[in-house]
N, C-alpha and C positions, 0 to 999 in steps of 0.2 A: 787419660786418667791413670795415675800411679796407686798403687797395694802395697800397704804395711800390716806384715804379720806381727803381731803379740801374740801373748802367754793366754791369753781368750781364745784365739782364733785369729779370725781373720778379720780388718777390719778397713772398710769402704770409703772410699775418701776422695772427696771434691778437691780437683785442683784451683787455685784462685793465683793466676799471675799480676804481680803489682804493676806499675809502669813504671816504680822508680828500682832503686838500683839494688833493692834487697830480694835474696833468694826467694823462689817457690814456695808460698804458703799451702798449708792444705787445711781444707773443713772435712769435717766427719759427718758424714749422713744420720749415721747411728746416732751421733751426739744431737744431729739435728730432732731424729725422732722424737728421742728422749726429751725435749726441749717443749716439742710439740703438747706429748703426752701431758709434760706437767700441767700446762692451761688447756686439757681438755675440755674439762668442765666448763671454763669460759666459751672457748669455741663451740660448744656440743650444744647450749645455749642460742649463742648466736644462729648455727642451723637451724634452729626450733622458730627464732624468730624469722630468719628468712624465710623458711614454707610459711607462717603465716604472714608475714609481709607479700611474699608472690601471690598465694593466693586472694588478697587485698587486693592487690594492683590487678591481678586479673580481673577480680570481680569489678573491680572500677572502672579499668578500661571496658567490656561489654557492657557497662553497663550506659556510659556515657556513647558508643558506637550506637546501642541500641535508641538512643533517643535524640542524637546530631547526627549522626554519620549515616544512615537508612543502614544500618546490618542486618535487620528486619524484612523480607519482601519476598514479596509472589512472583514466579518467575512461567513462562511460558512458550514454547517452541510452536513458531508458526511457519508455515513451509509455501511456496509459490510455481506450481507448474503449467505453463503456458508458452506460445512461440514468443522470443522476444526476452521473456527475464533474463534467460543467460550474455544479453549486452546492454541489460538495465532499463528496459523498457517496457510500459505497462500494456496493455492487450489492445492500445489503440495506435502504439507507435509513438509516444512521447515519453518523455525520462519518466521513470518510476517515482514515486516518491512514497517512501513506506511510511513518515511521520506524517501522513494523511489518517492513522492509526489513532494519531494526538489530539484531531481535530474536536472542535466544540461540539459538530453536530453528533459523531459517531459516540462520544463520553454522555451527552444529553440522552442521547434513544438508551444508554446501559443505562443511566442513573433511573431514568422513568421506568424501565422495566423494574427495576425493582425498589420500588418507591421511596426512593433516595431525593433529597431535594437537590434542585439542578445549583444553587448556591456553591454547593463542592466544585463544580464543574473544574476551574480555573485549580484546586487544589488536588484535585486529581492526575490534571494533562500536567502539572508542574514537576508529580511523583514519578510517570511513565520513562524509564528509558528505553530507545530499542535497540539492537546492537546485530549487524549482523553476520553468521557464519562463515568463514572463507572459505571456497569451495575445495575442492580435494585437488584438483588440476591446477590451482592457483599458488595450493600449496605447494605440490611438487614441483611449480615453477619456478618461485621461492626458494626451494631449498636446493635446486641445483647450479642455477644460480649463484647461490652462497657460497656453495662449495667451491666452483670456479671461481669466485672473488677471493677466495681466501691465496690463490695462487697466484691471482693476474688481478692486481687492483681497476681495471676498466673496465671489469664488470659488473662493478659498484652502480653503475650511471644505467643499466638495464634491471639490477634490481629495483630501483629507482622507476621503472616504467612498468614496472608489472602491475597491469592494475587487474581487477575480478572485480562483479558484480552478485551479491549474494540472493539465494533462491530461499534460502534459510534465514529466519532473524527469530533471536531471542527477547523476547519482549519484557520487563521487570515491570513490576508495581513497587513500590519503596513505602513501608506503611510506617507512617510519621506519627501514630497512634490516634489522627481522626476517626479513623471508625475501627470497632472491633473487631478483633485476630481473626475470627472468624466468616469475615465479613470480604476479608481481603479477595480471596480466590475469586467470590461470588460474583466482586466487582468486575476481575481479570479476565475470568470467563464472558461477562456480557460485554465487555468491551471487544472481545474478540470475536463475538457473535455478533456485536452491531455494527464493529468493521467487514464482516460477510455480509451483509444486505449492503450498506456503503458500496462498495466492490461489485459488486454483481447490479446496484443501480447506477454506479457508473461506468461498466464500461459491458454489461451484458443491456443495457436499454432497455430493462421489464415497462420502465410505462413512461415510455416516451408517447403513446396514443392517448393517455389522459387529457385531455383538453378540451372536450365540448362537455362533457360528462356533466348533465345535471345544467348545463352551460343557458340552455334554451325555457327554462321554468319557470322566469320570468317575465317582465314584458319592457325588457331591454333593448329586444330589439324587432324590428318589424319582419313583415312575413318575406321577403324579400332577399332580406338579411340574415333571417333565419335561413333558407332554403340556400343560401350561399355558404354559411357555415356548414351547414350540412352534408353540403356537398365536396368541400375542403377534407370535411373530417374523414365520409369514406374513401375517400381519394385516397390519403395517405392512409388509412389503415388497410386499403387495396394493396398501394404499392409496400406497407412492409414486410405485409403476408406474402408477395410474390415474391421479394428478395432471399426472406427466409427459407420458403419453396424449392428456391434455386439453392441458395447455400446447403439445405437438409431436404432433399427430396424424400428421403427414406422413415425420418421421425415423425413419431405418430405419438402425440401425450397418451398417459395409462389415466391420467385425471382427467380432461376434457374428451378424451375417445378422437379428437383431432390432429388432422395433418396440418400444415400450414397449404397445400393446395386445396384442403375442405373451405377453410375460412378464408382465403380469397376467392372462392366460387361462391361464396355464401354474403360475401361484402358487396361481389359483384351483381346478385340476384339483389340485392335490396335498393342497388345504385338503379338498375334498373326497373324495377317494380314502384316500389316505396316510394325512393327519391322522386322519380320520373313520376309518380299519379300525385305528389305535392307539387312539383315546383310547375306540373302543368295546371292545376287547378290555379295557384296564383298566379301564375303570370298570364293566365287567360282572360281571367276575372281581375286583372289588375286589383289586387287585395290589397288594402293598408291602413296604416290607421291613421297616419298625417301623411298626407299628399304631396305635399312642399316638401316635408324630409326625405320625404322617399325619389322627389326630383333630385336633390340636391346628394344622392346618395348617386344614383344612376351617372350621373356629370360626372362624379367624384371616382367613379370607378372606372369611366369612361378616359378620362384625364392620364387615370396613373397607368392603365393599358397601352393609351398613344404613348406616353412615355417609354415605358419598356418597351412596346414595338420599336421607336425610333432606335434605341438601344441595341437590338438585334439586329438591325436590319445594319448597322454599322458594322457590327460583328463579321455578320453574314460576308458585307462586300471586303472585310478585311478576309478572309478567309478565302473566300472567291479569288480575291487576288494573290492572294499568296501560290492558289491552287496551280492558277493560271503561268504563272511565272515559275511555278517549279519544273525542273525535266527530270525525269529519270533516267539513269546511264545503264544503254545499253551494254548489254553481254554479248558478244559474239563467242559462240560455242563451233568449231570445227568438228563435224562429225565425218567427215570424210575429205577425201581430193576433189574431190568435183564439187561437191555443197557444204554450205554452212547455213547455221540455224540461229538467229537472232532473238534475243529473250530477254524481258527487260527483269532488272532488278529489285528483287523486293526490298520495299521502304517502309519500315515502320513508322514514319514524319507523316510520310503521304498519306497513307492510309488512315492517319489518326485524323488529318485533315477534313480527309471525305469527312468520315463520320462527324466532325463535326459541322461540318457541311448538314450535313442532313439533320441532325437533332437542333438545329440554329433554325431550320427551315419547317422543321416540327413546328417548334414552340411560335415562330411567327403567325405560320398556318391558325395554331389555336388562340393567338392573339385575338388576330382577325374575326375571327369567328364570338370571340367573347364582347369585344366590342360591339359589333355589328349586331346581336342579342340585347348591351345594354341600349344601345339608339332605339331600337324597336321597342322593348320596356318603355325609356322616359316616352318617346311619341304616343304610344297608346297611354302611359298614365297620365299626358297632358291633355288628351283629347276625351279621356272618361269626364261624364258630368254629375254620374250620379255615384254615392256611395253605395259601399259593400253591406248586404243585409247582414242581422243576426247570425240568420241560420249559415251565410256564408263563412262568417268567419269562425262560429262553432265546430264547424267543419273540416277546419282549414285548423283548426288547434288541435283538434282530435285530430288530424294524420299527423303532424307536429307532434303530437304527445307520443304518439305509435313508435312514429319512427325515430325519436330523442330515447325511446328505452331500449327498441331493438338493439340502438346504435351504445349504450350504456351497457347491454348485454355482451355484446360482441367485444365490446375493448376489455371488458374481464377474462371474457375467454381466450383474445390472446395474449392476455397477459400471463393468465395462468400459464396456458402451450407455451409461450416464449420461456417462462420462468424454471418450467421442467424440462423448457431443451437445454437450456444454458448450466441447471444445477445439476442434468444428468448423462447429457453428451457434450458437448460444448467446452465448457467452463466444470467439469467435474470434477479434478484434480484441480483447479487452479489456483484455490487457496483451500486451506486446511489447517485444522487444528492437532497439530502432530503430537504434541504434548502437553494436554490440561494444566490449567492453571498446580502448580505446589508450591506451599508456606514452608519458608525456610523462616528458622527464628534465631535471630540474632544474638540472643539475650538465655538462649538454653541452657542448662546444666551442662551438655557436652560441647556445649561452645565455651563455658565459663570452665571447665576443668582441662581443656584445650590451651587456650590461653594462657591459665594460672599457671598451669606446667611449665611452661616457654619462660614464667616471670620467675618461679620456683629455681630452676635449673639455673639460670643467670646470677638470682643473688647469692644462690648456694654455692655456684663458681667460686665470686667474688669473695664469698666467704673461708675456703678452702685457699683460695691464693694466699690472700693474706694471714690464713693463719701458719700456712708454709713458706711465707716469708718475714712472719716473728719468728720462728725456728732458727734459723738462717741467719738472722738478725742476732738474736739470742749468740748463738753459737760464735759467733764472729767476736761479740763484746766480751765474751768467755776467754777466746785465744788474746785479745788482743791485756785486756788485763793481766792473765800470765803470761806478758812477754814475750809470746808465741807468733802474734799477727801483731 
């Protein structure tokens, strides 16, 4: 840039070189100003109008975000600790799937709690996104990674393989103005309260024992049938008290005053008391109330036992055989010059073998035996001639009645004990509400003054350009009419 001084001073001056064959022009900044100045008032105008034009387009733009684009919504941090999440997998050992969140059943239990018609259902799971957190070590794998890519392109193809599985997800509600602002949270929070029951009924098993409950109040089925359901049902409420026993020898509920070694000592006292003083009265007294059904129940059960016998006992001799044909390789150990010690190998195959050797040999055993009970039943119920009195079967309903509440008592109790081992040792961290439902609003005064700014500032540019380039403009058609440019 070249300086020419005058009899003013000094005075600033833009070079402009042509491309044809005529000397160095120069513009005058000063001149430009003065150019400026004079259409102040026009441009000083125009400003006025761009802050209100930006503030327009802001307010249009949220306002239109806030009624198509969900800018509106409830937002929520839910957290997941248990073995397993950290490689994506839910507390049974199959892939996780967190938009089980979405489902009908779990939006249906929020909407009925708070007496929302189940109608929304589909408008609600349509709103939910979930999104979730990348872990911290994922990140840092990420970004060093990068950094090395940025030197050595081949390590492009391992960024590319980093994969994380998140323990954290953010969960959005997007309020489409169906239901009131107020309304939002309320729904956010119970859907993440009735994906905590959801969660903890599928993979903590609170009432997997539900199944005779109330089951026997009718007269669906005969006494026969009853005393076999009955005896299904303490069975497995035996065996899941004893697993839990073993899994938590030490938990004791603070609600039932129960261990799970109380209520399998207690399931077991009823198998044998209770159970055993019904199923002996009926099957002694051959009790029924159609004879022919109750043949043809005995056959029937008879039938499906050979069956499964036949079943196992194949099992069995595959296993027998495999047993038989296996060696295990010996060890020779030298423990000295003159003697050696021979020792065979442990085999985890083998060993697994035995065992099932034996529980093959179990369940046969108790085939056998279940069988050979129902032959004895149908023989004596062929060979009865008379029916069963009044007061027989009054009798035989009152121990039935007894023992269908005991048994309706006990599966509440462990369901409770199950429910406060898993909500409070077990399963206690393993889902949580990290961060309550919060309404973000799309459509705010400091969203809308936010915005407008961003639309203000842009047309204000715009405006300043071009009026510093009439100036410039200006000053150019100045030179060039006096023969200057």
């Amino acid at each position: 840039m070249n300086k020419i001084i005058d009899e003013g001073g000094q005075k600033v001056i833009l070079e402009v070189k042509r491309n044809t064959e005529r000397n160095a022009q120069f513009i005058d900044l000063i001149d430009v100003a003065r150019n400026m100045n004079r259409r102040k008032k026009l441009y000083i105008y125009l400003c006025v109008a761009a802050i209100i034009l930006g503030f327009a387009a802001g307010f249009i733009k949220v306002t239109i975000d806030h009624y198509f684009n969900h800018s509106s919504y409830a937002r929520a941090l839910i957290s997941f600790q248990y073995d397993g999440i950290e490689s994506g997998l839910d507390p049974n050992g199959a892939s996780f799937d967190i938009n089980k969140i979405k489902s009908p059943a779990v939006i249906q239990k929020a909407l009925d709690g708070l007496g929302i018609s189940t109608e929304y259902i589909e408008n609600v799971r349509s709103n939910i996104s979930v999104e979730g957190v990348i872990p911290e070590d994922a990140v840092e794998r990420i970004t060093v990674i990068n950094k090395m890519a940025e030197n050595n392109g081949q390590y492009y193809q391992q960024l590319l393989d980093v994969s994380y599985f998140p323990s954290q997800y953010v969960v959005y509600f997007y309020d489409d103005r169906t239901f009131p602002t107020g309304q939002i949270n309320q729904i956010l929070n119970a859907i993440l309260e009735s994906y905590k029951e959801y969660f903890f009924d599928t993979y903590a098993n609170n009432e997997v024992l539900t199944v005779t409950a109330g089951l026997l109040s009718g007269d669906d089925y005969d006494y026969s049938e009853s005393v076999d359901l009955l005896r299904t049902q303490l069975k497995l409420m035996k065996n899941f008290a004893q697993a839990k026993a073993s899994e938590a020898p030490d938990f004791r509920a603070s609600g039932t005053g129960l261990s799970f070694s109380d209520i399998s000592t207690s399931v077991g006292l009823i198998q044998d008391a209770d159970l055993a003083r019904l199923s002996s009265y009926v099957e002694s007294n051959s009790l029924t109330t159609d004879a022919t059904r109750q043949i043809e129940y005995y056959e029937y059960q008879i039938e499906e036992y050979t069956n499964r016998l036949s079943e196992l006992q194949v099992n069995l001799s595959n296993v027998t055989a495999s047993i038989n044909s296996y060696q295990k390789d010996p060890v020779i150990i030298v423990s000295s010059q003159d003697t050696t010690q021979e020792a065979e190998q442990t085999n985890e195959y083998y060993d697994r073998l035995i065992a099932q050797k034996l529980e093959l040999s179990s369940q046969i055993s108790e085939i056998n035996t279940e069988i050979n009970r129902y032959y004895k039943l149908m023989n004596k119920m062929q060979s009865k001639t008379t029916s069963a009195t009044e007061d027989e079967l009054q009798y035989a309903n009152a121990l039935i009645s007894n023992l269908n509440s005991k048994l309706s008592e006990w599966i509440d109790l462990i369901e409770e004990t199950t429910r406060e081992y898993y909500d409070t040792t077990k399963f206690s961290n393993a889902y949580q509400v990290s961060v309550p439902s919060q309404y973000f609003a799309g459509g705010g005064i400091v969203n809308i003054v936010k915005i407008s700014g961003i639309f203000v500032l842009i047309f204000l540019a715009i405006v300043i350009i071009v009026w510093i380039g009439d100036g410039v403009i200006s000053e150019m058609v100045r030179l060039k009419e006096a023969d200057i440019y």
